[in-house]
KOLVEX-699623 format. One record per atom (N, C-alpha, C): x, y, z; residue in three letters. Coordinates in steps of 0.001 Angstrom, whole numbers, plus 500000, padded with zeros to 6 digits. Example, Ala and Ser with C-alpha at 12.3 -4.5 7.8 and 13.67 -1.06 7.14 Angstrom:
REM residues 2
513190494310507800Ala/512300495500507800Ala/513200496700507800Ala/512850497750507080Ser/513670498940507140Ser/512900500030507870Ser/
***
This chain:
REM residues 57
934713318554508557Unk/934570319206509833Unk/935204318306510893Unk/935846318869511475Unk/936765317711512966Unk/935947317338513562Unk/936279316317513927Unk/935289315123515074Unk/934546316118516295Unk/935860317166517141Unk/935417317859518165Unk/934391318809517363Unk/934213319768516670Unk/933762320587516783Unk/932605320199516465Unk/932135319029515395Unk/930795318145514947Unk/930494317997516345Unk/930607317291517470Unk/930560316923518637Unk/929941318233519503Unk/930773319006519992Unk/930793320434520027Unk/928794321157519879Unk/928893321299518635Unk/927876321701517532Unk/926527320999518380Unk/926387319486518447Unk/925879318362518393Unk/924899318571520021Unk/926281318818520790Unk/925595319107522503Unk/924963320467522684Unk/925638321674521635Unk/924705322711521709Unk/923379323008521362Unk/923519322137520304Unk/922053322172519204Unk/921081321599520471Unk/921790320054521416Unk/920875318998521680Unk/920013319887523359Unk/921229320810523604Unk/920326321332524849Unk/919569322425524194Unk/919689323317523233Unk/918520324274522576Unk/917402323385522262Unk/917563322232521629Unk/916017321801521117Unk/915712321182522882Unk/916273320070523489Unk/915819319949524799Unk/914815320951526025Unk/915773322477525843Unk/915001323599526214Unk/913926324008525739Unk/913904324235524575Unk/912671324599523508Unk/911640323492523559Unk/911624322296523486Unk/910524321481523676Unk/910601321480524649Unk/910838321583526082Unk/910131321898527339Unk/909630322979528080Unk/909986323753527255Unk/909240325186527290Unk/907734324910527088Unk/908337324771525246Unk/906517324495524925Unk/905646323481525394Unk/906524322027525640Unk/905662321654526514Unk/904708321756527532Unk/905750323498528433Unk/905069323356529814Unk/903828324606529188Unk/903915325142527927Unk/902756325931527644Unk/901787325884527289Unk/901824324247526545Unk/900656323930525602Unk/900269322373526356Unk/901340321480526156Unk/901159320338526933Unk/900388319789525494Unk/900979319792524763Unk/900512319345523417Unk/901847318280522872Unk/901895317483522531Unk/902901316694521797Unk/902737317024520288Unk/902284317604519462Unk/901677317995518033Unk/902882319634518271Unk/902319320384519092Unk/902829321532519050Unk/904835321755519488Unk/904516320440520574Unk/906333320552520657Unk/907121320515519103Unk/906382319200518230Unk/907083318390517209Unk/907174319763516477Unk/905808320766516289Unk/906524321631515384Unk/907011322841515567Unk/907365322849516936Unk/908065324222517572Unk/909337323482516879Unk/909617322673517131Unk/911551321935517237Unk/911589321571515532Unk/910712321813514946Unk/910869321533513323Unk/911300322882513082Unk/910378324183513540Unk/910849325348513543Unk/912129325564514212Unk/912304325417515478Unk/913808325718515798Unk/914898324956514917Unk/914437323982513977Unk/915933323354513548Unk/915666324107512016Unk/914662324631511507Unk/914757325659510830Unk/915826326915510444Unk/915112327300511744Unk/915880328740512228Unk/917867328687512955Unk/917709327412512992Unk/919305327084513820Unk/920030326373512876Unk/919919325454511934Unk/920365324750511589Unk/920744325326510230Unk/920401325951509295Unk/920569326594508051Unk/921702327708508132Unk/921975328356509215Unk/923264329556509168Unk/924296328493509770Unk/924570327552510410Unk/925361326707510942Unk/926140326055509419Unk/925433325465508423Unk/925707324665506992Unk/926293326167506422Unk/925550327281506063Unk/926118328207505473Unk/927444327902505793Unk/927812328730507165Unk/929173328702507597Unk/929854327628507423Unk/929808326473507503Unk/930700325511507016Unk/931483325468506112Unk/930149325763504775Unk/930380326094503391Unk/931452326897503180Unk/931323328048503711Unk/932116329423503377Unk/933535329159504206Unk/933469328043505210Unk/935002327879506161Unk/935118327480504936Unk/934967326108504239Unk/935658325730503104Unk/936704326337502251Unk/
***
C-alpha cells in the first residue's frame, strides 16, 4: 500500500475514533465505556478497509 494513502487512511480512521470517543464520553463520562465503544468502532471500520486491500491486490 503507498506511503500516502496508508497516511491518508491513518488521519481518517484517527478523527472517526477521536469523534466517537468524545461523543461517548460526553454521554456516559465513563472511561470503561469509551475503551469499548472505539474497540467496537475499529470493529466495524477496520475489517472492510483490509478486505479491500486484499481484493486491490
Amino acid at each position: 500500500m503507498p506511503t500516502a494513502r496508508l497516511l491518508g487512511i491513518l488521519i481518517v480512521f484517527g478523527i472517526v475514533f477521536m469523534v466517537t470517543g468524545g461523543a461517548i464520553w460526553d454521554f456516559t463520562e465513563s472511561w470503561r465505556v469509551v475503551f469499548i465503544g472505539e474497540i467496537i468502532t475499529a470493529l466495524l471500520l477496520i475489517p472492510p478497509v483490509i478486505i479491500h486491500a486484499r481484493r486491490a491486490k
